[in-house]
C-alpha positions in Angstrom: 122.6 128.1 62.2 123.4 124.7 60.9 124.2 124.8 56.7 121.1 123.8 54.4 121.4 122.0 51.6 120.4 124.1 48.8 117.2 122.2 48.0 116.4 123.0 51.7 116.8 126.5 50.8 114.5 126.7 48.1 111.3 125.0 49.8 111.9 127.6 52.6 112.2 130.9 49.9 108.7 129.4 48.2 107.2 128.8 51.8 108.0 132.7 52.6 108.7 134.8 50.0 105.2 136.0 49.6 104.8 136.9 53.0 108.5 138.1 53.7 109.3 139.5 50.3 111.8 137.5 48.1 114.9 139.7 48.8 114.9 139.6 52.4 113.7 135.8 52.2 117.0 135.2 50.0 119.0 137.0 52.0 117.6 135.1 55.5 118.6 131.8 53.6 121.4 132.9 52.2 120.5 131.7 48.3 121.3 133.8 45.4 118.6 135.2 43.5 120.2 133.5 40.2 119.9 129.9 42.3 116.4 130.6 43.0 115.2 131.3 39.5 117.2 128.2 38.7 115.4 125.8 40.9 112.0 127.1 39.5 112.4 127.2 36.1 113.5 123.6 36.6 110.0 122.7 39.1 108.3 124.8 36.3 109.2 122.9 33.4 109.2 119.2 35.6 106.0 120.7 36.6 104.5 121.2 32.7 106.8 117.9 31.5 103.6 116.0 33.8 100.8 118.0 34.2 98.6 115.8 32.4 98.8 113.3 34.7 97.6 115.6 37.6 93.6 114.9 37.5 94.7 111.2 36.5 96.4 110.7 39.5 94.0 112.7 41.4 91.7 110.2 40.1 93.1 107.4 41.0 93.5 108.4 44.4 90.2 109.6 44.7 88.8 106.1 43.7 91.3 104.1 45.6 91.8 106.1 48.9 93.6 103.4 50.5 96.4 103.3 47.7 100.0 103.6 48.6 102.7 105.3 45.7 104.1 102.1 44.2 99.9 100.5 43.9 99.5 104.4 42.7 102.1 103.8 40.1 101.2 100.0 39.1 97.6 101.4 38.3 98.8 103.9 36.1 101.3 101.4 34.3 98.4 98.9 33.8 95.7 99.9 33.6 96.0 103.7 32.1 99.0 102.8 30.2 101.1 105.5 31.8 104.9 104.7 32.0 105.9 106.0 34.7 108.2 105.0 37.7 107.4 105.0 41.7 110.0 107.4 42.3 108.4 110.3 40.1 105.0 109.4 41.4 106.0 110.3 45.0 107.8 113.5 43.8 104.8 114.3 42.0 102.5 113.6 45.0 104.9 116.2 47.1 104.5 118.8 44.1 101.0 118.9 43.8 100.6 118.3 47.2 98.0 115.4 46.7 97.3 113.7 49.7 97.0 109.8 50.4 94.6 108.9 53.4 96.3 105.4 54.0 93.6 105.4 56.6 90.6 105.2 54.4 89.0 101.8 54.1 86.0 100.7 51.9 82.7 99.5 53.6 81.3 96.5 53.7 85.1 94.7 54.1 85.6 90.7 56.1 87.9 91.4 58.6 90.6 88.9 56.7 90.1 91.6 53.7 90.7 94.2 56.0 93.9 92.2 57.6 95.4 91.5 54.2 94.4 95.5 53.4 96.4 96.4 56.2 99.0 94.0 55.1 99.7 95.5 51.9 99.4 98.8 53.1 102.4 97.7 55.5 104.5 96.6 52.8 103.9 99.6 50.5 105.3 101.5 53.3 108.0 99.4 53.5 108.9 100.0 49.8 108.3 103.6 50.3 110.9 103.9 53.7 113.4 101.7 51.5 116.9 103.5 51.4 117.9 104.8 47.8 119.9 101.7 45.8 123.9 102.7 46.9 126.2 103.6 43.8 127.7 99.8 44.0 124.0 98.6 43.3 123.4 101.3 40.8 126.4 100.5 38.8 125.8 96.9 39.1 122.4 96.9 37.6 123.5 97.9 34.4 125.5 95.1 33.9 123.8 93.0 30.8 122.6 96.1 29.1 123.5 96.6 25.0 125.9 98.6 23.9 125.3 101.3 21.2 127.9 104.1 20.1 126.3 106.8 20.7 122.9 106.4 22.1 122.2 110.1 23.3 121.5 113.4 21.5 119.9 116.1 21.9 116.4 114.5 21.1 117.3 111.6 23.5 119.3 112.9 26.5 119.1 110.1 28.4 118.5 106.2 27.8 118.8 102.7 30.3 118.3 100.5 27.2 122.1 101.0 25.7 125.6 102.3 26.1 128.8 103.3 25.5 131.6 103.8 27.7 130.9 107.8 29.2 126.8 107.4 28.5 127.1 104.2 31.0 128.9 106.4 33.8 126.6 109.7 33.5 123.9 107.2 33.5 125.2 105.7 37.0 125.5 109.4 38.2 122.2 110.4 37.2 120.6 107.3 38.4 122.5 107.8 41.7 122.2 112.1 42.2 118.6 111.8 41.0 116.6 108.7 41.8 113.8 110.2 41.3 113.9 111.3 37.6 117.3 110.3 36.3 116.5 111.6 33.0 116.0 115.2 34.1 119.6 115.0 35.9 121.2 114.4 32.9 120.1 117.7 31.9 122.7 118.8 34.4 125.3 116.2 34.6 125.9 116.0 31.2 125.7 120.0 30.6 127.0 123.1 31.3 125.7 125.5 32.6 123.7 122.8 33.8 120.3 122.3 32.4 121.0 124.2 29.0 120.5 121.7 27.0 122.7 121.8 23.6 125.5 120.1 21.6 127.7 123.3 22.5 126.9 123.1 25.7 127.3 119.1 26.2 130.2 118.1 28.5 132.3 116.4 25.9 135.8 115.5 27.4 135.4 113.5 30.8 138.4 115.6 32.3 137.2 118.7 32.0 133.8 117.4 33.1 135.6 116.1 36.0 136.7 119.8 36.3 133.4 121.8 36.5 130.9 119.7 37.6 129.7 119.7 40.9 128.6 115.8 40.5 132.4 114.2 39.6 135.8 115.0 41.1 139.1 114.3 39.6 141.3 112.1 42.9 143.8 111.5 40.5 146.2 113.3 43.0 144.8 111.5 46.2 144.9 108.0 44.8 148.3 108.5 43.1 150.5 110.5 45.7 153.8 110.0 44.1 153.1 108.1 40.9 150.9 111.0 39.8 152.8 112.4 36.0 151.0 115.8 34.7 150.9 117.2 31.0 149.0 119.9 29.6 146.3 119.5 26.9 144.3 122.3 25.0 141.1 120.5 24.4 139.9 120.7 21.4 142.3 122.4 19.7 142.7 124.0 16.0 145.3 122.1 13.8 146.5 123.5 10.8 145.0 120.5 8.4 142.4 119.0 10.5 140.8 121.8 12.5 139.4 120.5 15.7 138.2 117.0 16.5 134.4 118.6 17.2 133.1 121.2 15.0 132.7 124.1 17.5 134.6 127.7 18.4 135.8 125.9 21.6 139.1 124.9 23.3 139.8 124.6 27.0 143.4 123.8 28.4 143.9 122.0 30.9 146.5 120.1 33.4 146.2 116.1 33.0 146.9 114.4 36.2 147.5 110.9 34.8 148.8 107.4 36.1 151.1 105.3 34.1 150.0 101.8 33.9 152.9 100.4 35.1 152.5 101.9 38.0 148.5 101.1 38.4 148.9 98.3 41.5 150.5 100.4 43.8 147.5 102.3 44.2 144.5 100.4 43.4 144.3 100.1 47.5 143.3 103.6 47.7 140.6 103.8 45.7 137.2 104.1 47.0 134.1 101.6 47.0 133.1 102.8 43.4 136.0 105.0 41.5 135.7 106.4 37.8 138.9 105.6 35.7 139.7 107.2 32.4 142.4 105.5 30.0 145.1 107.7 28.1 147.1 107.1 25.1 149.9 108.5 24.2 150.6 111.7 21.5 146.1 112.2 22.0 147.0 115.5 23.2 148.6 116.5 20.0 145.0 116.3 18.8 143.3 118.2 21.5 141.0 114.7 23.3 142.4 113.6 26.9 141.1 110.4 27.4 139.6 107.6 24.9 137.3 106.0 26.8 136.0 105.3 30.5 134.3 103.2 33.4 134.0 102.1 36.7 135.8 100.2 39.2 134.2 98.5 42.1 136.7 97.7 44.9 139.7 98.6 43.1 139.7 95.3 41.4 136.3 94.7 39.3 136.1 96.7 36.0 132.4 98.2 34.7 131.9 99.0 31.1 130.4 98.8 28.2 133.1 97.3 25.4 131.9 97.8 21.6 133.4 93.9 20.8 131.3 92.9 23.6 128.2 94.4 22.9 127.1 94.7 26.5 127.8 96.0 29.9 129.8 93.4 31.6 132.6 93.2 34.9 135.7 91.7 34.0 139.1 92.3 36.6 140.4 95.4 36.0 144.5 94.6 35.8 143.6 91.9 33.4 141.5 94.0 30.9 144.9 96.9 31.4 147.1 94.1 30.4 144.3 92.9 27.0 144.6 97.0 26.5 146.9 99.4 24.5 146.5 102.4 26.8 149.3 104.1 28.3 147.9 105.8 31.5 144.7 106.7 33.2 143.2 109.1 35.1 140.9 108.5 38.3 137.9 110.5 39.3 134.5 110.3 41.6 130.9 110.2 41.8 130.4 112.6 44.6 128.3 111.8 47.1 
C-alpha cells in the first residue's frame, strides 16, 4: 500500500472509526492515536474560530445557487462585511460539507444572460483549478510591505501588513504550507509543540527552529560541502551578570554549521530556487543567540528582507548587501516542500 500523507490519514480514521472502532481504524492507517486527537482538536477549534459564518454562507448559497467560491466570498466581503479570503471559503465549504449546485440557473433568464452566466461560472472554475502561488511568487509578493520590529505576539500571531526579518520568512512558510489559512499555520510553524501557543513555547532562535520543525531544514552541509566551519552554542544560556538574553528556564545546545563569508561565491550555485540564509557574527555565542537576523534568497543571487533603515520589504543582490554588512558567516536552510 502506497504511503498517505497524514492529512489522508485522518479523513479516512473520521470516515471509519465509528463503524470500525478507532483502534483498529488507527491501526489500519497506521496514525497514532496522539496524531489523531491532534488533527481534531485543530478542525475543532478551526471549526468554532468560523462557526458563525455557517448559516451565512448557507444563506448565501441558498439565494444564489449558481455561485462559485471566490463570488461566494466577494458576497460576503461586500455586502455582509465578512473579511474573509477564497481559500478559507472553500475549506469551509469541504468542512461543513455545503454543496454548490453550479448547475442551478434562475427562471425567466435571455439566453445572452444565460451565456454570460455560464461564462462566469467558467472562469470561477478556472480560479478555483488555479495551482497554489509557488514559494518564488509567495516570497515575491511581500516585497513593498512595512517593516515593524516586532509585529507578532501572542495576541497577534500572525500579520501580512509588517515585518521584520524572521516574521517575513515564517510568513512566506505559512503562506506557502498553508494557503488556505496562513494564520492558523503559524500556530505551528512558529511553535513547538506545534499549535501550543505561548511565549515559552515560541520558536525563538531560527537554528534551532531549523532543527525541529518539520516545515524548515538546515542544508548548510549540502550547500557548503567543504567550506562548511562548525561551533557549538548553548542557546540561551545563563551568564553570571547578565542571565539569559530571554527571560525563561530554557537553554538548548546546539552544533552551528556556518559559512564564512569569504567563502559565500563558491557555493551560491548550489542553492536551490528559494533558500533561507541566516547571518552570524562573531563572539554571539558567548551570549547564547546564533544568528542576528535572516531572509531569503531567490536564485542564489537576489536577497529578500525586510531591513529596519529601509522600512520595507525590498530585493537587493545578495553579495552586494554581504559586502554593505558586518557579518562574519551564515547559515543556509529550507522551506520544505
Amino acid at each position: 500500500m502506497t504511503e498517505l500523507a497524514t492529512e489522508k490519514k485522518v479523513k479516512l480514521v473520521e470516515k471509519n472509526h465509528e463503524k470500525h472502532g478507532l483502534n483498529l481504524t488507527l491501526s489500519a492507517v497506521d496514525l497514532a492515536k496522539s496524531t489523531w486527537y491532534y488533527w481534531k482538536k485543530q478542525k475543532e477549534e478551526y471549526e468554532e474560530k468560523y462557526s458563525e459564518l455557517k448559516p451565512l454562507i448557507r444563506e448565501v448559497i441558498d439565494e444564489n445557487p449558481e455561485y462559485g467560491r471566490p463570488r461566494i466570498t466577494c458576497e460576503l466581503n461586500e455586502n455582509h462585511g465578512v473579511e474573509i479570503n477564497h481559500k478559507v471559503v472553500g475549506r469551509l465549504l469541504k468542512m461543513w460539507d455545503l454543496k454548490i449546485f453550479r448547475a442551478a440557473r434562475k427562471t425567466g433568464k435571455s439566453a445572452i444572460e444565460e451565456i454570460i452566466d455560464e461564462a462566469e461560472n467558467d472562469e470561477e472554475e478556472e480560479e478555483e483549478e488555479e495551482e497554489e502561488m509557488s514559494l518564488r511568487e509567495i516570497t515575491e509578493s511581500f516585497l513593498g510591505a512595512d517593516y515593524d520590529s516586532s509585529p507578532l505576539d501572542e495576541d497577534n500571531i500572525y500579520t501580512e501588513e509588517a515585518f521584520n526579518s524572521t516574521t517575513l520568512v515564517l510568513t512566506v512558510a505559512a503562506n506557502y504550507h498553508f494557503p488556505e489559512d496562513p494564520e492558523e499555520g503559524m500556530r505551528k510553524i512558529h511553535y513547538y509543540p506545534p499549535g501550543e501557543v505561548s511565549y515559552e513555547n515560541r520558536l525563538h532562535f531560527s537554528t534551532y527552529r531549523n532543527k525541529v520543525s518539520e516545515y524548515f531544514n538546515d542544508i548548510t552541509r549540502e550547500v557548503g560541502e567543504d567550506h562548511v566551519r562548525t561551533k557549538e552554542i548553548v542557546l540561551n544560556r545563563e551568564r553570571e551578570e547578565e542571565g539569559r538574553l530571554l527571560d525563561m528556564d530554557w537553554e538548548e545546545e546546539i552544533i552551528l554549521e556556518y559559512i564564512n563569508i569569504e567563502d559565500i561565491e563558491e557555493v551560491l550555485a548550489n542553492l536551490p530556487e528559494v533558500a533561507g540564509v541566516a547571518f552570524i557574527i562573531d563572539g554571539d555565542e558567548e551570549m547564547g543567540l546564533d544568528v542576528r537576523s535572516e531572509g531569503l534568497i531567490i536564485d542564489g543571487s537576489e536577497f529578500v528582507h525586510a531591513p529596519r533603515d529601509e522600512g520595507e520589504v525590498v530585493k537587493e543582490d545578495f553579495l552586494s548587501f554581504l559586502e554593505d554588512s558586518n557579518y562574519n558567516a551564515v547559515n543556509f536552510f529550507e522551506i520544505n516542500e
